[in-house]
N, C-alpha and C positions, 0 to 999 in steps of 0.2 A: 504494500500500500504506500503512498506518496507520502511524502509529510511535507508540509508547506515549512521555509523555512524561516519565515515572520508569522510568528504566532498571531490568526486573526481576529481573537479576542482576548488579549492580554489582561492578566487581574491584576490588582494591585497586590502588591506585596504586604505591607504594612498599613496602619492605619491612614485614613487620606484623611485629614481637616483641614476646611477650606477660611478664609478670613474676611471677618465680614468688616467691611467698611460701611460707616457711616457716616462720611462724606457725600457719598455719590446719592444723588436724588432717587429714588421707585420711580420709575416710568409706568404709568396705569396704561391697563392693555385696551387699547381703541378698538371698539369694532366695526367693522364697516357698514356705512350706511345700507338698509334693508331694498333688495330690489324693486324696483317700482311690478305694481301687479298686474297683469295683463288684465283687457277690458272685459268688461261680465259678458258684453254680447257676443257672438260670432262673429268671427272675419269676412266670412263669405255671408251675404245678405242675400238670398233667392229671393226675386222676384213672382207673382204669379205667371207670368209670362215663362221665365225662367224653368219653373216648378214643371209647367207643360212640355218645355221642351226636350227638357230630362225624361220624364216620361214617355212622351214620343220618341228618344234616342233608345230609350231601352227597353221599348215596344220594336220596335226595327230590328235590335242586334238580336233578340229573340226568337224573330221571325227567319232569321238572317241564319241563325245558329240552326231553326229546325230544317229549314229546308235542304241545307248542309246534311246533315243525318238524315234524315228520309231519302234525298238520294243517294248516300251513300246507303241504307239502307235497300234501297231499288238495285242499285247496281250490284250488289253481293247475290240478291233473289235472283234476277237473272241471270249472271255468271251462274250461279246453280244448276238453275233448271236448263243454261246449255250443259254444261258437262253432262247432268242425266240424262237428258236427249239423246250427246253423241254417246255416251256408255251404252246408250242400250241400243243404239242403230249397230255399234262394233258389236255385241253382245251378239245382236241376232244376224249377223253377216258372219260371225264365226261359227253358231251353229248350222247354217243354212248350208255353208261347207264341209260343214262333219258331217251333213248327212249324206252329200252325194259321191 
């Protein structure tokens, strides 16, 4: 294992007292003025106008969003229903051959 070779918490040896002078003034501890408090109302002030618009924007992305999925929902059903189409047209062109 390593050993550091300046000890990083050194202890005192002997008793330590320190000297108090009563010369030097206490300096009392200041604190700093309190931040100012942000306003009770909201920042952003919607209008009724506003309020609809919002509304309207996320009546659209909604709309926007299903139709999105449904056709991709469309598009998977019929990719489907070809492949079991062409499965079974191979299916019965390979029996038709087994038999003759």
């Amino acid at each position: 294992m390593l050993r550091p070779k300046i000890p990083t918490n050194p202890l005192p040896t002997g008793i330590v007292t320190g000297t108090a002078r009563s010369d030097v003034p206490a300096v009392p501890h200041q604190t700093p003025a309190p931040a100012p408090m942000a306003p009770a109302r909201p920042t952003v002030q919607l209008t009724p106008g506003a309020i609809v618009a919002v509304i309207g924007g996320g009546t659209a992305v909604v709309l926007v969003v299903g139709a999105v999925l449904v056709s991709m929902l469309l598009a998977v059903a019929v990719t489907a229903a070809s492949l079991a189409i062409s499965a079974l047209v191979i299916r019965s062109l390979v029996v038709s051959q087994n038999h003759r």
